[in-house]
N, C-alpha and C positions, 0 to 999 in steps of 0.2 A: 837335218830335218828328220824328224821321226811321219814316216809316209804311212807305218802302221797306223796310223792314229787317224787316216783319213778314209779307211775302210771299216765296213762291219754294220751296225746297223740303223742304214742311213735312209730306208723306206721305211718303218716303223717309226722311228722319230719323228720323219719330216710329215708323218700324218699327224702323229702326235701334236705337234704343233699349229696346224692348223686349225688342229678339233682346238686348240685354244684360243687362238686367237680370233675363231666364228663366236666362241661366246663368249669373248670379254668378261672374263670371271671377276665379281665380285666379292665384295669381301664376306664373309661367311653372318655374319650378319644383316646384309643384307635382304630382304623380304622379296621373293619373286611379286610381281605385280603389274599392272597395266596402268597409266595414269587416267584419270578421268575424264578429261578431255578426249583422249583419244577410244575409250572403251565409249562415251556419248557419241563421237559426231563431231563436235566441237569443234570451232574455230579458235585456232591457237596462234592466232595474230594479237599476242599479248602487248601491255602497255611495255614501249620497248625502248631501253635506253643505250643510245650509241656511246661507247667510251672514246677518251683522250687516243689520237693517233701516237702510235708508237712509233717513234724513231728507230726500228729495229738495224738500221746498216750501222747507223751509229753503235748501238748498242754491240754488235758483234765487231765491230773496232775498237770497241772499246776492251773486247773480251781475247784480242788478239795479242795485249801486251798486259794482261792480266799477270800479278806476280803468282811467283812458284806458293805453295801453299796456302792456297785456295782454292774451294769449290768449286767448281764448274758452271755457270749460267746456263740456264736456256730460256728464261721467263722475265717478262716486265711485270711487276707487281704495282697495278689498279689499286690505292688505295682508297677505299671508299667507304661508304656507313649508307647503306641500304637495309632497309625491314620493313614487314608489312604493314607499320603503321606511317611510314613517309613513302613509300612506294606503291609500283604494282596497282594492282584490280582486285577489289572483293568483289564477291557477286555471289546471292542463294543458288544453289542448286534446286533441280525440281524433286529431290529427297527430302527437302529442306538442311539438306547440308551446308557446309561453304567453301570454296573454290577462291585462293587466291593465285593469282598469275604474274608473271613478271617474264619481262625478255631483255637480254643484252648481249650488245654487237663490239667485235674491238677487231676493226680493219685491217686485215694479211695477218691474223695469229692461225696457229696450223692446230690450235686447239687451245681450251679455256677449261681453267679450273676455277674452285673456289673455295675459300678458307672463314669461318666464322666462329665470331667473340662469342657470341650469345647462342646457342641452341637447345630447343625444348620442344618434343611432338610429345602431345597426349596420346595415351590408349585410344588407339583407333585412327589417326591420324596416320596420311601417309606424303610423304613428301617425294618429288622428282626432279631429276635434272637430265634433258635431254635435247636433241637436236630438235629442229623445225618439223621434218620430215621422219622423226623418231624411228630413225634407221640405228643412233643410240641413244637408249636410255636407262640410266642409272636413277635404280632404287627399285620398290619403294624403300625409303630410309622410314624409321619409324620409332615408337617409345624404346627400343631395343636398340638403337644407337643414343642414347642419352648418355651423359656420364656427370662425375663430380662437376667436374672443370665447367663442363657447359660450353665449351670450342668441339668444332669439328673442324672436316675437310672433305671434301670432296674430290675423288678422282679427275683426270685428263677426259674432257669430251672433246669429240673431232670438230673442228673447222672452229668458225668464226663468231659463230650464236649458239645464244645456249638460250634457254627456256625454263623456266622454276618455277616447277605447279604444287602446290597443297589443298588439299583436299581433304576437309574435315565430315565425316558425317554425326546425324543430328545427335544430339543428345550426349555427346561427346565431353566428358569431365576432364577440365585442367584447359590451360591457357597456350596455344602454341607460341614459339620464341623463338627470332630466328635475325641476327643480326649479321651482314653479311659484310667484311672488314676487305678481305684481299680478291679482287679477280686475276689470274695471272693469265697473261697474255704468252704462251710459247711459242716465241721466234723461231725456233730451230727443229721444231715437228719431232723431239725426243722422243715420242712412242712412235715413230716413225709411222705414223696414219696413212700418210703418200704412199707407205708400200716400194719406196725412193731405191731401196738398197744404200740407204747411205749407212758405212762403215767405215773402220776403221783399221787400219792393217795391224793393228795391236797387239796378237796375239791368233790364238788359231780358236774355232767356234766352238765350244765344247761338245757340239753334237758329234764333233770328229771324234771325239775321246773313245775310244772302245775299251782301253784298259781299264777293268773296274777297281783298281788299287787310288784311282785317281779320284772316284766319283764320289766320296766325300767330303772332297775341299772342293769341288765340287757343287753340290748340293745345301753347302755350308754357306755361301754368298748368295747375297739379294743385294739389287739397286734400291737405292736408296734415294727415294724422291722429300726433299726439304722444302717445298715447293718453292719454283724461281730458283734451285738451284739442284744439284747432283751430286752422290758420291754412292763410293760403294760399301761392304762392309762384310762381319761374317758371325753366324750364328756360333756360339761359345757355349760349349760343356762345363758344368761345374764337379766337383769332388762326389754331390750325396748324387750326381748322375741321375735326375731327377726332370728334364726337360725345363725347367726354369729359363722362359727365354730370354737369355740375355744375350745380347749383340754389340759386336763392338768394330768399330770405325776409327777416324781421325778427329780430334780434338775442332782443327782447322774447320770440319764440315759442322760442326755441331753451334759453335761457337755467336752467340746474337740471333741464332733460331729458339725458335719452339715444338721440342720433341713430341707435343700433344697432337701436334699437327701431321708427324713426319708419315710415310707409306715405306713398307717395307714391300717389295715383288721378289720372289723368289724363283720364277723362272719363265723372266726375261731372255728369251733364247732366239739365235736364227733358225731357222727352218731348215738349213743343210750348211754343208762345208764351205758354200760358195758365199759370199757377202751381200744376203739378202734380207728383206722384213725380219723382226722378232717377236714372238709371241708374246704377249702380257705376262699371263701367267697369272696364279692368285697374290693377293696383297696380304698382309696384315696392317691395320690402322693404329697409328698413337702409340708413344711408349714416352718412358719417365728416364730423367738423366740419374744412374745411382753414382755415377764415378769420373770424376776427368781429371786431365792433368794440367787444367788452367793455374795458371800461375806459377809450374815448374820447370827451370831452365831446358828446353832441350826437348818438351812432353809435346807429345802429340798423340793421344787417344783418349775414347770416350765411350765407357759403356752402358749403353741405354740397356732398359727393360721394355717388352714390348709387352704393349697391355690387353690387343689382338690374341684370339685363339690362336695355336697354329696348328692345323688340321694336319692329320696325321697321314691323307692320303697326297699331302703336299710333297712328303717325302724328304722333309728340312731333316740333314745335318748337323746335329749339334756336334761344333770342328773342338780336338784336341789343341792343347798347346802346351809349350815349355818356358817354364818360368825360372831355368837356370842363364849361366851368364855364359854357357856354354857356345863358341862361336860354331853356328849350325851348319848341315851342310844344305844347303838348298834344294831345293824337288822343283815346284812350280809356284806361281800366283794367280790368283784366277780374280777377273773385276769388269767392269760395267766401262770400257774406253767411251765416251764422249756421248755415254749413254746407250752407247749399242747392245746389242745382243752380247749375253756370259762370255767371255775369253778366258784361254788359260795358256801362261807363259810357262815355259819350261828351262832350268838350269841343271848344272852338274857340279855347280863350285860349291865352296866354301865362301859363305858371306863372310865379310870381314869390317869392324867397325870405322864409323864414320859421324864428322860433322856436318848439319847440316845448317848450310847457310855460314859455314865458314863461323860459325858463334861457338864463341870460349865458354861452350857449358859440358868438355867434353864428347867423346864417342859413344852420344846418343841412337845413333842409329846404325842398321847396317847396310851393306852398300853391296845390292845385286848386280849384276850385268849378264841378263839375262843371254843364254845360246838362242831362243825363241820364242820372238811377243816383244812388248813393248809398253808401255803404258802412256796414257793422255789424259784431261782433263774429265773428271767423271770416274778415273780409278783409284783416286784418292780414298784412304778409308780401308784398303781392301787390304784380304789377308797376305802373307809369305808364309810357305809352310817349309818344313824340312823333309828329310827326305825318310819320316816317318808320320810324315801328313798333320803334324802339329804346329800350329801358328807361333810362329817366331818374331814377328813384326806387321805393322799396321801403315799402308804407303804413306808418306807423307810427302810424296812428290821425285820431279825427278826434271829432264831435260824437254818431257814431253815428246820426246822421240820413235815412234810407233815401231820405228825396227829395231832398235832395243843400243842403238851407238853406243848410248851415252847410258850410264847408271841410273836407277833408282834406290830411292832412299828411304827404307822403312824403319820406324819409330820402332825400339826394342821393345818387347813382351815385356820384358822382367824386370825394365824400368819402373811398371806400373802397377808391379807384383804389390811392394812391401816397403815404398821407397819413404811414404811420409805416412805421418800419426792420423791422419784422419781419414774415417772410414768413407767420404768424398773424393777421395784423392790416390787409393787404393783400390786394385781388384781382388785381395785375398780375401776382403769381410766381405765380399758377393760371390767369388767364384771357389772358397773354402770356409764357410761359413763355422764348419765346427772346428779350424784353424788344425787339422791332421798334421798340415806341415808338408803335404802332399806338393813336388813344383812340374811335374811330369803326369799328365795324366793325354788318355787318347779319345777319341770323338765315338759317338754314338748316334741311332738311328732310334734307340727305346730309350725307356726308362728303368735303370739296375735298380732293383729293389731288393735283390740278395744279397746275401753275406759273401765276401770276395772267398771264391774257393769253397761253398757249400753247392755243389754241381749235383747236386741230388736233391734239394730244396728240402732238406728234414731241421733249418735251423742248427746246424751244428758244422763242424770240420773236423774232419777225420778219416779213418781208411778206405774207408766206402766213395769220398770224394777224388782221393789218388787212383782208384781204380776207373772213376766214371772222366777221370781227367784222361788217365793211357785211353781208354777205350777215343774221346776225341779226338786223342793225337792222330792214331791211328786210322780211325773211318774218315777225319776230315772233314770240311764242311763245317764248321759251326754254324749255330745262330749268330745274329751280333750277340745277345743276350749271353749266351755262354762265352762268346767270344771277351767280353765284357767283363765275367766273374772269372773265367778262367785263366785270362793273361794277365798271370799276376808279377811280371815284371815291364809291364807296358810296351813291348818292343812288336806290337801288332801279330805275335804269329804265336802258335801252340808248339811246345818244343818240351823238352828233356828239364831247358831251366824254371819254366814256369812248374812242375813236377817238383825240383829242390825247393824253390820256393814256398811253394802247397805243404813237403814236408814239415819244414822252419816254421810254419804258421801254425802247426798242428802240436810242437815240440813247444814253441811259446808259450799255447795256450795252457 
């Protein structure tokens, strides 16, 4: 047991998290706003349509003998074809605006979202989705969430009814569009709304972490909501170190979804050491499938682009990784167990390879047995780092054992590196674009836009760089940014050999 890890600074945090989870942070797109209904007066006893009863005891028996890699369930997916031209309420406003409304009930879900084919707001147009008693409400959504594709998604709202008001004011150019395909019914209250404490002994909260060697793999994983289903996953560094957000998961979660839909949370967290509520935290919405390894023996990862901002006081990790065949020595795993708050599991071995599923496609993956944590449904997807914090494999399941008995089985990195011809089926043409040939590289919090070993920023390397490198060594502390340019043999620290190195680069040139 490392007991350190559950002291230090655990009042700061756990306000920290509160302040997030009072405002249900949206996604930066989002428009601050009031619906119209409720800034008039209005009676929001909209035309209301009650859905099909879900059989949810079935559905979570059904989810108790669910095979090993696979996604996690928490949702029944409503599907339906509602828009405001077969639905809902139009009605003038006394602006001469228009106001249409609509409401929908789906009996014992602990919260409702929704997913749509078709969406279009005009300039000027603001659209809502919230409770009865708009205790929450999301939006206004606006022309600012539009996109190619013309699908959205829409966040977890609490309880059982939801309510979807648009409000167009007069004189308003362009047509609004807005078909709405999936309602999903969450059986298992996964943003944990109740306040329940439901957990999971998985692993330890990462609010315990005190050590900051840790808090980059760390800050590198988001939950990963597919709607009606779960995984985890982790933000990935590429070569020109440029924040390009690419994220990557298990093949298994991606597999018959649609990434346009998917929600990234990136700090999903408990509120203390104890097994209690987790904060939201902000999202990013929507991302593009650039890479997977459908259709290769043994493959199990997928790296999306997310097509979301990622605001920079989010504090996202872009995680290092090793693309040799080098058998690693393990650090920890950090994932999202059964949708709860971040966990991070800790080991001291050496992974060693393994089949999974007992299939003759070779020692695809490696095989952890973790000292501390565990993993369950809902951490599939998520990183293993080594014990210089670079991801080494992607979980692709395990015994599902929270106290960590029995093994887990992570899908190797370097599998995915450079295994086959197509730039779909590969990470090198996304994560080394100008092919350097680079298989080691470390995680970041900026973006390097220097020259590796120009530590004086005048565009060039030379002696002036060696001396501003010793001065480093010496006072200590870098930026990440210098930390960045100046460890130039990737081993995370400033030393003597990143110095030979700097030399050798300057004899090169």
């Amino acid at each position: 047991m490392k007991n350190k890890r559950y002291i230090g600074q655990f009042m700061i945090r756990q306000i920290a998290g509160i302040l997030i989870l009072i405002q249900i942070i949206l996604s930066q797109q989002v428009q601050e706003g009031t619906p119209y209904s409720q800034l008039n007066g209005l009676d929001n006893t909209y035309h209301s349509i009650n859905l099909p009863l879900v059989d949810w005891e079935a559905m979570l028996e059904e989810d108790s003998v669910k095979p090993q890699g696979t996604p996690y369930r928490y949702g029944f997916k409503h599907e339906v074809n509602y828009s405001p031209e077969n639905s809902g309420i139009w009605e003038e406003t006394t602006d001469g605006g228009l106001l249409w409304q609509i409401s929908f009930k789906s009996e014992d879900a602990f919260a409702l979202s929704f997913e749509y084919d078709e969406f279009f707001i005009p300039e000027g147009g603001e659209l809502y989705i919230m409770t009865p008693d708009y205790e929450m409400v999301q939006g206004a959504y606006t022309h600012l969430n539009n996109s190619n594709t013309r699908r959205f998604a829409t966040p977890h709202l609490k309880g059982n009814t939801a309510l979807i008001e648009y409000y167009q004011p007069p004189n308003t150019q362009g047509e609004f569009s807005l078909i709405i395909t999936e309602i999903i019914h969450d059986y298992r209250d996964i943003m944990d709304f109740s306040s329940n404490g439901r957990d999971w002994e998985c692993g330890v909260n990462v609010i315990c972490e005190t050590d900051e060697t840790y808090q980059g793999a760390i800050n590198s994983v988001a939950f990963l909501d597919m709607g009606a289903y779960i995984c985890s996953g982790a933000m990935v560094n590429n070569v020109r170190q440029d924040l390009k957000p690419y994220f990557l998961t298990a093949w298994h979660c991606v597999d018959g979804d649609n990434p346009s839909t998917f929600r990234f949370y990136f700090q999903k967290e408990a509120s203390s050491c104890e097994n209690t509520w987790s904060s939201l935290g902000p999202y990013a919405y929507s991302s593009d499938l650039v890479a997977d390894s459908d259709g290769i023996p043994g493959g199990d990862w997928a790296l999306l682009l997310i097509d979301d901002e990622i605001e920079e006081d989010w504090e996202v990790f872009y995680a290092g990784w090793d693309a040799t065949e080098n058998y690693p020595l393990i650090s920890c795993g950090v994932h999202h167990p059964g949708g709860s708050g971040k966990k991070i599991n800790y080991d001291d071995d050496t992974a060693y390879g393994a089949w999974w599923d007992n299939a003759a496609d070779g020692l695809t993956h490696w095989q952890v047995n973790w000292d501390e944590g565990g993993s369950e449904g809902g951490s599939s997807g998520s990183p293993v780092f080594n014990d210089r914090f670079q991801i080494v494999g992607q979980l692709t399941g395990g015994a599902g054992e929270c106290d960590g008995t029995w093994p887990d089985l992570y899908g190797k990195f370097y599998l995915g590196w450079n295994w086959e011809m197509e730039t779909n089926r590969r990470m090198i043409d996304w994560l080394d674009p100008d092919y350097t040939g680079t298989l080691v590289i470390d995680g970041t919090y900026v973006e390097v836009t220097g020259l590796p070993g120009d530590l004086n920023s005048d565009d060039a390397v030379n002696i002036l760089d060696i001396i501003a490198l010793a001065n480093l060594i010496l006072g200590g502390n870098p930026t990440n940014e210098e930390l960045q340019l100046a460890d130039l043999n990737n081993d995370g620290m400033l030393n003597i050999l990143d110095i030979i190195a700097l030399v050798n680069i300057i004899l090169d040139n």
